[in-house]
Each structure stands twice: as C-alpha cells, then as structure tokens.
N, C-alpha and C positions, 0 to 999 in steps of 0.2 A: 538432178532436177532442181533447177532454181527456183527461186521465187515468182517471177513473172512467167515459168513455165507451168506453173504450180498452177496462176490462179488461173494460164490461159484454158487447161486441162478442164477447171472447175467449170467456167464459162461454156466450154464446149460439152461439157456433159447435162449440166444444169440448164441453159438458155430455153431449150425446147422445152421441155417440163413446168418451167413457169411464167413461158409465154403462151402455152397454152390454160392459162390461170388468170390471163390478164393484167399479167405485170409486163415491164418493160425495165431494159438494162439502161442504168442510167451511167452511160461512159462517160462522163464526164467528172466522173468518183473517181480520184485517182490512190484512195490511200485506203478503201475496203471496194468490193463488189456490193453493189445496189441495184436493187430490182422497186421498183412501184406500181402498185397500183391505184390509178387515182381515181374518184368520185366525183359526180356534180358539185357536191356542196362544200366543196374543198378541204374533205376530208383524205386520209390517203392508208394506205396498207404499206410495209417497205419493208423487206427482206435486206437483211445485210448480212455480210461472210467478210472476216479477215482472216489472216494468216499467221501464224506463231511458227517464226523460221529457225531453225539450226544449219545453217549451212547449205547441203544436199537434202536432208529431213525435215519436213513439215507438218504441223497438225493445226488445224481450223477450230475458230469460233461462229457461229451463226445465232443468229434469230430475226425476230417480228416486231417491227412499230405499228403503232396502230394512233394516226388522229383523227380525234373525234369534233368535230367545225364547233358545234353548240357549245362543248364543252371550253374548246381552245378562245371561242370568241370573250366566254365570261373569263378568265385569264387573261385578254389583252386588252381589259378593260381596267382589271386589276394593275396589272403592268405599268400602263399608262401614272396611275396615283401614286404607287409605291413597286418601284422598280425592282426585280428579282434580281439578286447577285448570286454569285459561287454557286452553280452556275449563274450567268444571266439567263433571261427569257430570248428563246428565237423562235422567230414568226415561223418556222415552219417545224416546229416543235411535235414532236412525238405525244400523245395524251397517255400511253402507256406501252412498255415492251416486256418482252419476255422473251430467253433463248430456250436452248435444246434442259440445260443445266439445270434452268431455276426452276422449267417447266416440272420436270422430276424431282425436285429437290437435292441435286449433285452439286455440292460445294469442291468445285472443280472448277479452274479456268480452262475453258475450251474442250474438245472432244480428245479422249487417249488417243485414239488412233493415230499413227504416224505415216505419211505420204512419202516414197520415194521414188517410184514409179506412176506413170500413165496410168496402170492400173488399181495402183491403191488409190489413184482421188477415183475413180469411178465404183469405186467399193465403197467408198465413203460417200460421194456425190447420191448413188443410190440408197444411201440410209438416210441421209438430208429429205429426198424424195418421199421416202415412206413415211416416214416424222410428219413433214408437210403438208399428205395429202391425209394422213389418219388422226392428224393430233392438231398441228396448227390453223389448218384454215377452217376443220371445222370451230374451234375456238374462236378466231377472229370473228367468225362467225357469231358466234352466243354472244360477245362482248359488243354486238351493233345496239343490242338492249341495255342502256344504261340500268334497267331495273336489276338486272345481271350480277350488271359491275359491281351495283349497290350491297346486293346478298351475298357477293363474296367478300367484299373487302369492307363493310359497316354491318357486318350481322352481330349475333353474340357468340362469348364463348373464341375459340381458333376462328372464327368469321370475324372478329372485328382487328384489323390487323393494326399492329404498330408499324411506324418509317424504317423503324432498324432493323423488321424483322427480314428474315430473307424469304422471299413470298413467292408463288408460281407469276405472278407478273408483277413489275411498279410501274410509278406514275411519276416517271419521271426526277425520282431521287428523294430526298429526304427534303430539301426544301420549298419542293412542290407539293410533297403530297397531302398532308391534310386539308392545302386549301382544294386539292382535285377530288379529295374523297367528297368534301361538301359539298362539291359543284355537280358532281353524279347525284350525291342524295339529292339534293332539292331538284333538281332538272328531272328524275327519273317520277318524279310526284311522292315523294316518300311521305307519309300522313305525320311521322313524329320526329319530323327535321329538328325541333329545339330540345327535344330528347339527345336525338343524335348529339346537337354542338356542345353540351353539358358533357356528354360522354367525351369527345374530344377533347373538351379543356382540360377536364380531369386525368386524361391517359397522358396528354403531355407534362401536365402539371407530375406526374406518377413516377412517369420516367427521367423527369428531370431532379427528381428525389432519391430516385434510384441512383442516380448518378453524379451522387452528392451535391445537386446544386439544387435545394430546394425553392418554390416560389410561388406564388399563387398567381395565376394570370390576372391580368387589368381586362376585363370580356368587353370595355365599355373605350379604350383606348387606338382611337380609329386609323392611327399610326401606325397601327402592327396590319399586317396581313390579317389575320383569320379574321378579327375583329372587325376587320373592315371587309372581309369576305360576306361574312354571315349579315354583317347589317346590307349589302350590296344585293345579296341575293334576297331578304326579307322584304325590301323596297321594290325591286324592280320583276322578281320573277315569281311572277305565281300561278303555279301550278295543280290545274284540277284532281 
C-alpha cells in the first residue's frame, strides 16, 4: 500500500465523520489532509493528518488549529509595525494547535501504529474518531472562552506556562507566544494584566539566565515586540 493509497483509505473512512461536524475537506492541500471548519467572524477550526512513509508501511500524525479573529486581529496589527520572522506571520494563521501527542503529554512524533492494509488505517481512522469526538471538539469547545485560555496557560504554579515547555496546546511557537499569552489576558478582561506583564518579563528574563545569557529587559523599548504589545493593548483595548 502506497502512499496516495494510504491517504486515499484515510479520506474514505474519515470524510463522513467530520462532515458530519461541519468541516469540510480542503482538496486543494496537496502535501497533508485538511478539513475546516469555518465561522462568521473569520475565525476557523482545521483538522490536519500527514503521513510518515516507509515504503509499503505507514504511520500518521494529526491534530487541531484553532483561530481565534479578535485575537489574530491584535497580531496583525502588531505585524503590520514590527514584522514576525522565523516563522513570519500568515494571515491565515492558526491562534493555537494541539495533536493527539501533546494532548497526553507523549513526546512522540506521530501515532505507533503502523498501516499496511485497508484495514489498519480503518483501525486507526477509528481511533482518530473516538479522540475527536470525546477529547478534541469538546476542547475546541472550552477554548472559544478566552477566560479559558487565560487560566491554563497565565495561572500560577504548572498554569503559568513557559514557550519551551511542551504544553497540552501552543500558540503558535515560541516566537509567538508571549505576545499571544498577553493578547488572551487583556481581551479575556483579566483585572491584574500589569501583574501578569511583570510576571512575563521576569520568566523570560529567568530563562534567559538559565540559559546562560543573562539580561534585564528594556519594558519601555517600543522596538521589541512585547513592549510594544502591552503599551498596544494598554491604549487601545479596554476591557470591562
């Protein structure tokens, strides 16, 4: 079984299942399997699946993007002043994903199982299913509440998360993510936003000591990202 038989297999077992969910297969992905689900306010859900081939043998990676409009909109605002490189910023940008892996905390690339028949991606296709419909959409679910977002990934303690840790979801990688963490707290109405950005500077400032390149951040140098996140969102967004 090849590869293009591989994914045709997954398609045909998966297609019903998560079009009855309100996604849609976007065939015009030629280099993973993509489903969406899209929203008014041009926010979107997106299932993705690729394949990790040996030959005749195959085993799968999947998961979940999730963006969120309000959030992506203060990011392309940012963008616009001081441009995101390694990755760059793209307009149709994921606001956070998670797979089967990170969801459980399995430092693992992709699923063990290996596919060599018809029947093993249906054995598999149907554990995708289950995952899905018991674990992931209600999740997508929870995270429509940026107050959510907020209490997992800005609480104390294992709640307040660092870029390098390996987390049940990210935000888009390490050089997104504290301006995304901020942009959830203040949007979600959090009362002690400039508590939070103290705590911020500090945990970079922490780990960058850790990691022997000590420094104190400039909080006030409008040049960087964060600096000019937090005065961005102090001016213009205020939230009851």
């Amino acid at each position: 079984m090849n590869k293009k038989e591989t994914e045709d297999y997954i398609i045909k077992y998966l297609d019903g299942y998560l079009t009855t969910k309100g996604f849609k297969h976007k065939k015009s992905q030629k280099t993973q399997i993509e489903y969406y689900r899209k929203f008014d306010n041009n926010s979107f859900e997106k299932f993705s699946l690729s394949t990790i081939n040996y030959y005749d043998s195959h085993r799968l990676r999947f998961g979940f993007g999730k963006r969120i409009s309000v959030v992506e909109e203060v990011i392309t605002k940012i963008n616009e002043v001081i441009p995101f490189s390694n990755p760059p910023y793209k307009k149709d940008a994921n606001t956070l994903g998670f797979g089967y892996n990170s969801y459980y905390g399995i430092n693992q690339d992709g699923l063990p199982d290996y596919m060599e028949t018809e029947q093993d991606v249906k054995n598999i296709v149907e554990k995708i299913i289950d995952f899905t419909e018991k674990e992931a959409l209600p999740f997508l679910e929870k995270l429509n509440d940026l107050s959510e977002i907020d209490k997992l990934i800005n609480g104390d303690d294992k709640n307040f998360w660092n870029s390098t840790d390996k987390n049940t979801f990210n935000l888009g990688g390490a050089n997104f993510f504290d301006v995304r963490r901020l942009i959830i707290a203040k949007l979600s109405g959090r009362k002690d936003f400039e508590e939070l950005v103290d705590k911020v500077y500090k945990s970079i400032e922490s780990e960058s000591t850790k990691n022997g390149h000590p420094f104190v951040y400039d909080r006030n140098d409008l040049t960087k990202k964060i600096p000019y996140t937090v005065k961005l969102l102090q001016d213009t967004y205020f939230i009851s």
